[in-house]
C-alpha positions as CSV (number, residue, x, y, z in Angstrom):
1,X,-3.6,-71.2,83.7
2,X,-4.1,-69.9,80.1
3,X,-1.3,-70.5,77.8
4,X,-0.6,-67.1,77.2
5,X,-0.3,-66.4,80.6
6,X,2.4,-69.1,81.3
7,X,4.0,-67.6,77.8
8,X,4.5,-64.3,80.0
9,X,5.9,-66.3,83.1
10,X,8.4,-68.0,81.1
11,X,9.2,-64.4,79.1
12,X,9.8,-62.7,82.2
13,X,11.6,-65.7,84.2
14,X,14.3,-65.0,81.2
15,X,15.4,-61.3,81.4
16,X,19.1,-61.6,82.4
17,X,20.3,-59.8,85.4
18,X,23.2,-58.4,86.7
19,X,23.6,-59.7,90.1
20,X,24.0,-63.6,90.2
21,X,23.8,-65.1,94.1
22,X,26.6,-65.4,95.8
23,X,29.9,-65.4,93.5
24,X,28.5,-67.4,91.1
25,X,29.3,-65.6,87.9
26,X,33.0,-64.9,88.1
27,X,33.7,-68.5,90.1
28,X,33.1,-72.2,90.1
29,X,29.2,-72.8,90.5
30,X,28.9,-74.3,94.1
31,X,26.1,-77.2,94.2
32,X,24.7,-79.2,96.5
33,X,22.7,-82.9,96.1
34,X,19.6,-83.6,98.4
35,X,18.7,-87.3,97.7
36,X,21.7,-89.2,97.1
37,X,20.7,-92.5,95.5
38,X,21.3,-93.9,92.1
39,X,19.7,-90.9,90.4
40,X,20.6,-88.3,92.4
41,X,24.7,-90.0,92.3
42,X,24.4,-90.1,88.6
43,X,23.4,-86.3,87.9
44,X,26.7,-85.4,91.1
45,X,28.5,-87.2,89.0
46,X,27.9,-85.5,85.6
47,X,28.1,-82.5,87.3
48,X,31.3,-82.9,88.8
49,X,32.5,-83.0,85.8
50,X,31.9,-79.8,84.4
51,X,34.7,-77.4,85.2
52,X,32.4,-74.2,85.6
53,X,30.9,-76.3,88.9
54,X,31.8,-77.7,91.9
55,X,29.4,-80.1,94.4
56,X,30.6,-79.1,98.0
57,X,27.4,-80.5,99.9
58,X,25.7,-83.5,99.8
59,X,22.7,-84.5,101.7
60,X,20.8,-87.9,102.2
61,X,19.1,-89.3,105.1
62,X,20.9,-92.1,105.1
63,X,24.5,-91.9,105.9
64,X,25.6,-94.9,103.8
65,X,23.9,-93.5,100.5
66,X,26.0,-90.3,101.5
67,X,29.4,-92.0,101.7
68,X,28.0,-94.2,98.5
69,X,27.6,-91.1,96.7
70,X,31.0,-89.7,97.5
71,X,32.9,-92.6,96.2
72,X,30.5,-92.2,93.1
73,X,31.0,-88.4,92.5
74,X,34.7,-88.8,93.4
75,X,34.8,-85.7,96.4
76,X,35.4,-87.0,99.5
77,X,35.6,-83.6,100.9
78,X,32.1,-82.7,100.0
79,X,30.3,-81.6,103.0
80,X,27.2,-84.0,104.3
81,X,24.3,-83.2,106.1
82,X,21.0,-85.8,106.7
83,X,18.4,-82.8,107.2
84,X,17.4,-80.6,103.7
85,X,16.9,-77.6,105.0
86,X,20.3,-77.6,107.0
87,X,22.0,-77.5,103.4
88,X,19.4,-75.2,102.2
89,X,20.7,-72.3,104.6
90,X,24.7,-73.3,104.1
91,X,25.7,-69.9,102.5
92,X,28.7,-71.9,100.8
93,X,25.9,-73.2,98.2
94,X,24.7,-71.4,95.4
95,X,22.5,-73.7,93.8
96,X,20.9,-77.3,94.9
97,X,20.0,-80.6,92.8
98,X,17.2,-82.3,94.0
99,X,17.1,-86.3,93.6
100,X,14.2,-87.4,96.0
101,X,11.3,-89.7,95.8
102,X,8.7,-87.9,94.2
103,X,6.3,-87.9,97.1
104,X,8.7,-85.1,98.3
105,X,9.6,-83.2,95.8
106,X,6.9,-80.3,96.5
107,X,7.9,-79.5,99.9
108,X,11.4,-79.7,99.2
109,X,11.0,-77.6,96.2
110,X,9.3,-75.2,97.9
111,X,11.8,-75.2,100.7
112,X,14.5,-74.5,98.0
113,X,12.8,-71.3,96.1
114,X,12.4,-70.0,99.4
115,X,16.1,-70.3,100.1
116,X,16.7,-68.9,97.4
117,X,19.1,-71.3,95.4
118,X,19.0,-72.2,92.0
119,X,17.3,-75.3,91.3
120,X,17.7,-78.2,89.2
121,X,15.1,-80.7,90.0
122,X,14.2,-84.5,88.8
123,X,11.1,-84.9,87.2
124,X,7.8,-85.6,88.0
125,X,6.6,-82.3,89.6
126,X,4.4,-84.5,92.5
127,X,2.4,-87.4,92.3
128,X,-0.6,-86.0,92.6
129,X,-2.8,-82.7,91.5
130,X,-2.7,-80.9,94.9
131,X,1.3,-81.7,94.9
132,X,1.5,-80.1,91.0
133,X,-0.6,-76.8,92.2
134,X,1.7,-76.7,95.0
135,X,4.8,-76.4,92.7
136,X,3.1,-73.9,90.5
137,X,2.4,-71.4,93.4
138,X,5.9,-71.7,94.3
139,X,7.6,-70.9,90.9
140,X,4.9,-68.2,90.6
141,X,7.0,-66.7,93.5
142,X,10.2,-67.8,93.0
143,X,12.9,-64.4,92.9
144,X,12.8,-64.5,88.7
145,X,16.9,-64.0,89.2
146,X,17.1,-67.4,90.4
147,X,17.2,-70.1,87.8
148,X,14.6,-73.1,87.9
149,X,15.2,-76.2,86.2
150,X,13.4,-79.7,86.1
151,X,15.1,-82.4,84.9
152,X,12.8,-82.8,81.9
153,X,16.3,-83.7,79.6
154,X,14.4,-84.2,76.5
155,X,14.1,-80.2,76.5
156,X,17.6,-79.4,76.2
157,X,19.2,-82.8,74.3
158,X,21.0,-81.6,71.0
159,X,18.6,-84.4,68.9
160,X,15.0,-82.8,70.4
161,X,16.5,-79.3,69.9
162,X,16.8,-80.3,66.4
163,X,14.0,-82.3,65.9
164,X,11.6,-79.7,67.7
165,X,13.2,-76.5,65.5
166,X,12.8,-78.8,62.2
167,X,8.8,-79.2,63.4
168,X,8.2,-76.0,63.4
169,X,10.0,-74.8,60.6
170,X,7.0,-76.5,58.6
171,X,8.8,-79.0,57.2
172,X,6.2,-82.4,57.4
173,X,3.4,-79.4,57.1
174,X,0.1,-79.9,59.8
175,X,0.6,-82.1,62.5
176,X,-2.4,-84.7,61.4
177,X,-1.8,-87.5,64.2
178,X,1.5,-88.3,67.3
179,X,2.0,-91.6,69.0
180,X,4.4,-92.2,72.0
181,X,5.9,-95.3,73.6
182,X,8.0,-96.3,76.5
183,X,8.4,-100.0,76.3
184,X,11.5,-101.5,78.7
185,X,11.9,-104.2,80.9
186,X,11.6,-103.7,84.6
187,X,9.8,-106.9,85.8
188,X,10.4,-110.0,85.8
189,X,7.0,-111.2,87.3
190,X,8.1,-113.2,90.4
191,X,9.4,-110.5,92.8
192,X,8.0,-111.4,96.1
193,X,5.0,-109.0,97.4
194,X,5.3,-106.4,100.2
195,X,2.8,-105.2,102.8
196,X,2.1,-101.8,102.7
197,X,4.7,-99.6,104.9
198,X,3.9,-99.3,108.8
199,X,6.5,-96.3,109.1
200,X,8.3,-93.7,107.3
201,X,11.8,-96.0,107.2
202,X,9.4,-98.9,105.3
203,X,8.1,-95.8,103.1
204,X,11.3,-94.5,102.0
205,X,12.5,-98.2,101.4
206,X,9.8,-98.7,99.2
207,X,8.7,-95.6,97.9
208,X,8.8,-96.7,94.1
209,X,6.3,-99.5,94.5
210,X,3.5,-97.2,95.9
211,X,1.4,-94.8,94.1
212,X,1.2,-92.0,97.0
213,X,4.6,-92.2,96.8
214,X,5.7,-92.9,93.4
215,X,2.9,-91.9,91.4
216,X,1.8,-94.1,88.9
217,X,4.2,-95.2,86.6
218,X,2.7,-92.3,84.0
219,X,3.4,-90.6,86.3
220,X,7.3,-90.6,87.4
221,X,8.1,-92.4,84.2
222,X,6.4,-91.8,81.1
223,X,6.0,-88.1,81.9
224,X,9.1,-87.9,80.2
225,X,7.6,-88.6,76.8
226,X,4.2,-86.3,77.8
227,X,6.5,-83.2,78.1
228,X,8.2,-83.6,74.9
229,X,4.8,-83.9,73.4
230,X,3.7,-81.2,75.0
231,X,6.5,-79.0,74.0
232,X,6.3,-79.8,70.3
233,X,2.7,-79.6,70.3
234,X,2.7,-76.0,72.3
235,X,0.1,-77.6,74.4
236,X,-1.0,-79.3,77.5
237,X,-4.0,-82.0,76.3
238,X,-7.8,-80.8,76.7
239,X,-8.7,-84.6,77.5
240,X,-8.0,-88.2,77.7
241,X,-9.1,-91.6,77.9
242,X,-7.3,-94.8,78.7
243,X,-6.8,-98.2,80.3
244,X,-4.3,-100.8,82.0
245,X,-3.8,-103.2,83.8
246,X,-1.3,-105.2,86.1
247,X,-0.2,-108.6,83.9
248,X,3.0,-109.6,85.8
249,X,3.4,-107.4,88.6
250,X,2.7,-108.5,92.6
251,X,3.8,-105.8,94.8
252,X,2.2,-102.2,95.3
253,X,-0.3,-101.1,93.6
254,X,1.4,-99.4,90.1
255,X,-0.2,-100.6,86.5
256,X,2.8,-102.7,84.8
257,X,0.9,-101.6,81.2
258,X,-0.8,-98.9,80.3
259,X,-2.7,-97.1,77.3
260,X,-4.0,-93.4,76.6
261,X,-5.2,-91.0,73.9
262,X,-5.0,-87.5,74.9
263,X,-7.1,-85.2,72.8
264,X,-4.7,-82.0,71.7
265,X,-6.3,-78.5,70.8
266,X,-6.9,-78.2,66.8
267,X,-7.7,-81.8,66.4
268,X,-4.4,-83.7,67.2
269,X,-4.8,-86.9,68.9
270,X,-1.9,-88.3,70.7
271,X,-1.9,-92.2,71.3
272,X,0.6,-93.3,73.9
273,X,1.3,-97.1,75.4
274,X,3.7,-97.8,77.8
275,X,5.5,-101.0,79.3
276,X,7.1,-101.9,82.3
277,X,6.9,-106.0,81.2
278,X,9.2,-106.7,78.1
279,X,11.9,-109.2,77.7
280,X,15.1,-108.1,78.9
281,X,16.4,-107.3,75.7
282,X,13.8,-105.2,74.1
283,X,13.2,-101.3,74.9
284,X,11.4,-98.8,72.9
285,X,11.1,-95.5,74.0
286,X,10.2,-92.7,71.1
287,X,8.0,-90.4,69.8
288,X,6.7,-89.9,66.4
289,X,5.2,-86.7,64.7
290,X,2.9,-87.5,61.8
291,X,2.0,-84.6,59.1
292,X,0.9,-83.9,56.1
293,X,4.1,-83.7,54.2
294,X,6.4,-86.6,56.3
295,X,7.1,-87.7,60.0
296,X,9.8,-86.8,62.7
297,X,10.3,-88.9,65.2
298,X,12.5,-88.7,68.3
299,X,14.3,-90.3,71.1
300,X,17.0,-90.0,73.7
301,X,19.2,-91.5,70.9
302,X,18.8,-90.4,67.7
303,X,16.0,-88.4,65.6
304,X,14.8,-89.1,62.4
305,X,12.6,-87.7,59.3
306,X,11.3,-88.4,56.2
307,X,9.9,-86.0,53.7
308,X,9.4,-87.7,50.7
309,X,13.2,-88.1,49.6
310,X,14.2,-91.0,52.5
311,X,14.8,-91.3,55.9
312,X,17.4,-89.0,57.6
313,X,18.6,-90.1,61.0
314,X,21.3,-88.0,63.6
315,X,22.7,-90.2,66.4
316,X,22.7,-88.3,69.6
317,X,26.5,-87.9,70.8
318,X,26.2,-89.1,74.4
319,X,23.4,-89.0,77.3
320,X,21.0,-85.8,77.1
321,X,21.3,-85.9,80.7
322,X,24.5,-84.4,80.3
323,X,22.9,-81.5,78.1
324,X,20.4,-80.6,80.8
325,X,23.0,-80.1,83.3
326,X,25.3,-78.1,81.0
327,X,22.3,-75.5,79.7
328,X,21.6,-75.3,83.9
329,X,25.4,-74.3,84.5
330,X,25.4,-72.1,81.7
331,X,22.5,-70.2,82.4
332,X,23.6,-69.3,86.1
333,X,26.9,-68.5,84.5
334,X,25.6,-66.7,81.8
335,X,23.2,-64.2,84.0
336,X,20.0,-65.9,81.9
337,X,17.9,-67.8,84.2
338,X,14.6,-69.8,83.3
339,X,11.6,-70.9,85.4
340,X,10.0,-73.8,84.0
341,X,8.2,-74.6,87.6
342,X,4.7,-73.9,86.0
343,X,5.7,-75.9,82.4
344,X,6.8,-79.0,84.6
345,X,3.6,-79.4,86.6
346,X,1.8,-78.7,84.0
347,X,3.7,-81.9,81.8
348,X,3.5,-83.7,85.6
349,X,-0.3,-83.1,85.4
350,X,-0.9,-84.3,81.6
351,X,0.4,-87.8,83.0
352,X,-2.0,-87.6,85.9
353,X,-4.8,-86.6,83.8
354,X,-4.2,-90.5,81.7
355,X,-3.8,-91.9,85.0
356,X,-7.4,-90.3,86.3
357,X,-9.0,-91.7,82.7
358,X,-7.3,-94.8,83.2
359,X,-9.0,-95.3,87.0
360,X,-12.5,-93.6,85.7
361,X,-12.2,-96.0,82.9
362,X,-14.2,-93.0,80.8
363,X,-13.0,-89.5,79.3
364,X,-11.6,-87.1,81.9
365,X,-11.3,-83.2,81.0
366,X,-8.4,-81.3,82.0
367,X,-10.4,-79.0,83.7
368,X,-12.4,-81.7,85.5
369,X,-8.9,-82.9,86.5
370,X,-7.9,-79.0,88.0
371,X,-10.9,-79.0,89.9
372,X,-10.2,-82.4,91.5
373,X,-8.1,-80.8,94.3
């Protein structure tokens, strides 16, 4: 997809309209969770909160991770269902938030534009290239008055918004280099090794641990990072190379380290590492912008810049989770809906195309990657 064709998509996905589903507009916003684990019971619970929403419908396949959630969210009248697509056709909700293992994510998303709902779903877009293109057909067809949202937070935190407006204002002049990091602790190195699952019970049990149901850790974690560096570059990466490895880790078959440089359009090289193997008390997750004239760099915390006359930092005020899920509400409100189905894939696919580099173990084009399925 060119960019300026995805430019139009996202033009036309925001012409307001007068007719919001359902009762939307002039009442509480009525939502319903599919996937109700620690994730998908965070997001209920944020929005919960908000006073232009209410989540009447929650759905897991597990019955225990329903009443878990419940207790969590704090409405124990919320209605429960263990099949997706029976909550999808409950005419009581107006829009659906979609918490479940990647591996899912584009048939359930598809099931959702179909119903109709607006949609706020967790990043990554699939774990795989055919999974991506399968999400991008669907927004492509998605009724442009319903509003599409992945939870990509970095796009809507107060700190980004800043930091992204103050890039291109032209403050720290050409972009001349960008490096990225996610660094935390999430192994300790002796977890005891599993067999591969023999049935779907073992998959969903231990869906994070496998690639074709996970994706690699690029992949459903560090894409994060990718989309903001996408979005303040204005571009998806033209190639990469990388490498990794497995230092600590015993069970599945995800990298617990990880390095790539992704080759941007007009020269701009990105470098990003990533970490799954650090002590428990160091984490580093960032980006950094590099120009002529100073740097920006940004995080889920705080951004910063210098241009010559010392650093400037602004802490952000609380989780940007919490902006996501108020810019969601306030576009169905509002009557101004988005589609970002195309732009999330399309950040889902930069991590896949590091992850291909990484497993070639040469440079990988993004249009060799496209052609792969």
């Amino acid at each position: 997809m060119s960019l300026s064709r995805r430019t139009a998509l996202q033009a036309a996905s925001l012409v307001p309209f007068q007719a919001v589903r359902g009762s939307a507009q002039n009442s509480a916003l009525r939502v319903g969770l599919i996937g109700a684990g620690n994730r998908g019971s965070y997001t209920g619970a944020l929005m919960a909160k908000d006073p232009r929403a209410k989540l009447v419908a929650i759905c897991d396949v597990v019955p225990e991770t329903v009443a878990a959630a419940k207790a969590k969210i704090g409405n124990p009248d919320a209605k429960t269902y263990q099949n997706f697509q029976d909550l999808l056709a409950d005419p009581n909700v107006d829009a659906v938030m979609i918490a479940t293992p990647v591996y899912l994510h584009p048939e359930h998303f598809e099931a959702a534009v179909k119903s109709g709902k607006h949609i706020y779903m967790e990043k990554p877009a699939g774990v795989d290239v055919a999974g991506c293109k399968r999400v991008m057909k669907a927004a492509d067809s998605a009724d442009r008055k319903i509003n599409i949202t992945f939870g990509f937070q970095q796009r809507y935190g107060g700190v980004y918004v800043k930091a992204q407006k103050f890039l291109a204002s032209g403050a720290i002049g050409k972009i001349r280099e960008v490096h990225g990091e996610f660094l935390k602790f999430a192994l300790q190195g002796n977890e005891p090794a599993l067999a591969p699952p023999r049935n779907e019970k073992e998959k969903l049990e231990q869906w994070k641990l496998w690639r074709s149901t996970f994706g690699e850790v690029i992949v459903e974690t560090y894409v994060h990072n990718l989309d903001a560096i996408n979005w303040f570059l204005g571009s998806h990466p033209l190639k990469a190379v990388g490498t990794g490895g497995r230092t600590v880790e015993t069970r599945g078959d995800l990298l617990d380290h990880l390095s790539v440089t992704y080759d941007y359009p007009d020269r701009v090289q990105m470098s990003f590492i990533g970490s799954q193997m650090t002590p428990r008390f160091f984490r580093s997750n960032r980006e950094r912008y590099v120009g002529e004239n100073g740097f920006i760099e940004t995080a889920r915390e705080h951004w910063s810049y210098n241009i010559g006359s010392g650093l400037v930092t602004e802490k952000s005020q609380r989780d940007i989770t919490a902006d996501a899920l108020e810019e969601f509400v306030r576009r169905v409100k509002s009557g101004e809906p988005e589609n970002v189905g195309v732009r999330a894939a399309e950040s889902t696919l930069t991590a896949i195309l590091g992850q291909m580099a990484i497993d070639a173990k040469r440079e990988v084009t993004w249009d060799e990657m496209m052609k792969s399925a």
